[in-house]
MDAnalysis code that builds the backbone (N, CA, C; Angstrom):
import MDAnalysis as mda
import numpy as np

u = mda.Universe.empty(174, n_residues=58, atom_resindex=np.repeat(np.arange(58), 3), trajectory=True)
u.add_TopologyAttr("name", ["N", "CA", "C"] * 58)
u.add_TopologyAttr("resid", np.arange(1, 59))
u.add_TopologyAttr("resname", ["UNK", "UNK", "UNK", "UNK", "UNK", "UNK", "UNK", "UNK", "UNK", "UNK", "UNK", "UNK", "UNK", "UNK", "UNK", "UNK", "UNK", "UNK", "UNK", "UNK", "UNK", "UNK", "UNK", "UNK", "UNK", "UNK", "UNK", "UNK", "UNK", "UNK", "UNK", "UNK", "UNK", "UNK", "UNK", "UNK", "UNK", "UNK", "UNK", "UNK", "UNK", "UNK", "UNK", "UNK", "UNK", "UNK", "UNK", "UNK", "UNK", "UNK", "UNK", "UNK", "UNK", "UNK", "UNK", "UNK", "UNK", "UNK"])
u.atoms.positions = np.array([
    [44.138, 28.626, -48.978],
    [44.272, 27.198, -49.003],
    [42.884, 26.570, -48.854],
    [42.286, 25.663, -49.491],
    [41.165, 25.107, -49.907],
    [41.719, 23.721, -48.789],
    [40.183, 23.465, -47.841],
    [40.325, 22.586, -47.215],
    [39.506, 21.801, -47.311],
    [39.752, 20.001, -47.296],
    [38.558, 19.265, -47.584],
    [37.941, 18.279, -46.150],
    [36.701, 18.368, -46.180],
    [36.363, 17.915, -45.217],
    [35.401, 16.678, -45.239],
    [35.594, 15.696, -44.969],
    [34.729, 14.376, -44.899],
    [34.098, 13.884, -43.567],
    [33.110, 13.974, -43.713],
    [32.274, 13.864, -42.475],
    [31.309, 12.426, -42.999],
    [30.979, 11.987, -41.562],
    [30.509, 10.721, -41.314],
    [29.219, 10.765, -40.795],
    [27.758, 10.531, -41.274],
    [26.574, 10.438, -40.744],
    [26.452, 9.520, -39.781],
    [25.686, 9.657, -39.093],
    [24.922, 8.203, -38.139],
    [26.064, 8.066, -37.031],
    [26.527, 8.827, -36.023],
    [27.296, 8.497, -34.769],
    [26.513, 8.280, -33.912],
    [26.210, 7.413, -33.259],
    [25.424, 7.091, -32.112],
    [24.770, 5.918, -32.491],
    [24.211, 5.424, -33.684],
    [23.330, 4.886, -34.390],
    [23.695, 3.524, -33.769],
    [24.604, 2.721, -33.433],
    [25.325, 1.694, -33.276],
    [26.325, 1.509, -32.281],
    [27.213, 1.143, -31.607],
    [28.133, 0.701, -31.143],
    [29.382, 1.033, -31.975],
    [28.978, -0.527, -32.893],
    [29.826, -0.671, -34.165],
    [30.231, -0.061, -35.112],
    [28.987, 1.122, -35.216],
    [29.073, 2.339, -36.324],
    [30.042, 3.414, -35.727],
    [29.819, 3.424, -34.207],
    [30.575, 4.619, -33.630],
    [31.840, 3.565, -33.802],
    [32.372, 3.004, -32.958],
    [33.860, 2.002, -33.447],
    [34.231, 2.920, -34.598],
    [33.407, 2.508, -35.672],
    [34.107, 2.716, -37.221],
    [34.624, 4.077, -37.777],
    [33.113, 4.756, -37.067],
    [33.619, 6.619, -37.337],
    [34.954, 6.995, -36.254],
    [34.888, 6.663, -35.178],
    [36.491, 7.221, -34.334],
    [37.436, 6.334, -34.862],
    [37.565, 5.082, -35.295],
    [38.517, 4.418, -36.383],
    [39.190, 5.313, -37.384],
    [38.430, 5.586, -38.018],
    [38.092, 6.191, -38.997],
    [38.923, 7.790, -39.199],
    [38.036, 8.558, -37.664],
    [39.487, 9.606, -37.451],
    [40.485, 9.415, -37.007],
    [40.532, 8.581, -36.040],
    [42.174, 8.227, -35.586],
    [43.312, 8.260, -36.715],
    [42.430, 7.730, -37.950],
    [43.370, 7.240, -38.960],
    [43.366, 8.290, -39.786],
    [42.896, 9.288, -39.738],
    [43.234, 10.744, -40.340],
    [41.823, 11.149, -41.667],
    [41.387, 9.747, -41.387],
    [40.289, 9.657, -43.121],
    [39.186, 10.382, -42.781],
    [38.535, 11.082, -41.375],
    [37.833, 12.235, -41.741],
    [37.565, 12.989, -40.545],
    [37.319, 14.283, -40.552],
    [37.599, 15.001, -40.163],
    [36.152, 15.605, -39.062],
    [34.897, 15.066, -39.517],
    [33.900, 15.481, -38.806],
    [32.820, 14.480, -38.602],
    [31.552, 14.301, -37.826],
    [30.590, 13.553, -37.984],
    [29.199, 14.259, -37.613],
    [28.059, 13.468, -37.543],
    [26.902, 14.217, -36.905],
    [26.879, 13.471, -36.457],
    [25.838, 13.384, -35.003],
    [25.388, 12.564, -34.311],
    [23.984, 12.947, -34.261],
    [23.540, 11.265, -33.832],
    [22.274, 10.887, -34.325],
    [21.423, 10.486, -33.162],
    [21.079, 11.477, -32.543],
    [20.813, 11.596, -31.095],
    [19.533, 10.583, -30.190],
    [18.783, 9.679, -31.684],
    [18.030, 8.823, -30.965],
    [18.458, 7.471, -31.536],
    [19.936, 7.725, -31.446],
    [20.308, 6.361, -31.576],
    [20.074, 5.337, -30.689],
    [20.973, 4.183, -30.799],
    [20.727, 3.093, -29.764],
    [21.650, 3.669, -28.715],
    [22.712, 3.832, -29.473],
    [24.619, 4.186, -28.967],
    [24.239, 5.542, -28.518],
    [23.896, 6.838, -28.540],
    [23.974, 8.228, -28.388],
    [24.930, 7.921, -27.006],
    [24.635, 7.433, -26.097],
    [25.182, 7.336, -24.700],
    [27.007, 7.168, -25.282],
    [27.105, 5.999, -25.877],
    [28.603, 5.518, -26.211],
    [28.995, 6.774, -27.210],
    [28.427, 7.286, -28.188],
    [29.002, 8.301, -29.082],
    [29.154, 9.726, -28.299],
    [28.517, 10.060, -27.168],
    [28.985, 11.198, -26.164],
    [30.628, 10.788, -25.628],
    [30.199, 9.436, -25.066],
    [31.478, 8.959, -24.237],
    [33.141, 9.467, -25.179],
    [32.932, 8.460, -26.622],
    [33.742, 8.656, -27.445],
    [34.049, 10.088, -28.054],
    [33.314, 11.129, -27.732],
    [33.343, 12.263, -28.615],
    [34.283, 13.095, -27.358],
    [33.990, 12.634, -26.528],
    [35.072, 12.974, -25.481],
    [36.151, 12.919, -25.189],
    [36.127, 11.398, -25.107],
    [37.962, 11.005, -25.821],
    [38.170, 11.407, -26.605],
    [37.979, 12.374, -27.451],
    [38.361, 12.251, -28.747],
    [38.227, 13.810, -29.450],
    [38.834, 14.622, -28.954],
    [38.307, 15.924, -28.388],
    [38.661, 16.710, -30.377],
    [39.213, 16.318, -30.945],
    [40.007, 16.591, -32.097],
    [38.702, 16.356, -32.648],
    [37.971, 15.395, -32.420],
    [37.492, 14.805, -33.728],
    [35.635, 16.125, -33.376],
    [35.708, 16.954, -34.642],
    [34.336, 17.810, -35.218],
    [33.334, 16.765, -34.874],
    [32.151, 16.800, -34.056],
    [30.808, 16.580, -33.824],
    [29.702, 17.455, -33.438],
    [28.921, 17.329, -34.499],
    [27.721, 18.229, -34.659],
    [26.179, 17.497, -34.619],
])
C-alpha cells in the first residue's frame, strides 16, 4: 500500500503559522511538519507538538 505524505515547512516560524499547521492536522490534511528552530514561535511549536503527539515533527 503506497502512502502519501504532506508535510508543512516553517513550524515555529510564527504563532499564526503554527495555528495553521496543527489546524491543518487536526483536520486530517497533513500528516508531518519541520520545525524551524530559530523561529520567533519555536517555544509555542514545542508546546503544540506536544499536544499533539500524532502529529510527525522533524
Amino acid at each position: 500500500m503506497k502512502n502519501l505524505v504532506i508535510n508543512a515547512d516553517d513550524f515555529g516560524f510564527t504563532s499564526d503559522v503554527n495555528a495553521g499547521i496543527v489546524h491543518a492536522h487536526r483536520e486530517g490534511v497533513l500528516t508531518s511538519t519541520t520545525l524551524m528552530a530559530t523561529g520567533d514561535a519555536f517555544d509555542n511549536a514545542i508546546r503544540l507538538a506536544k499536544e499533539n503527539p500524532t502529529h510527525d515533527v522533524g
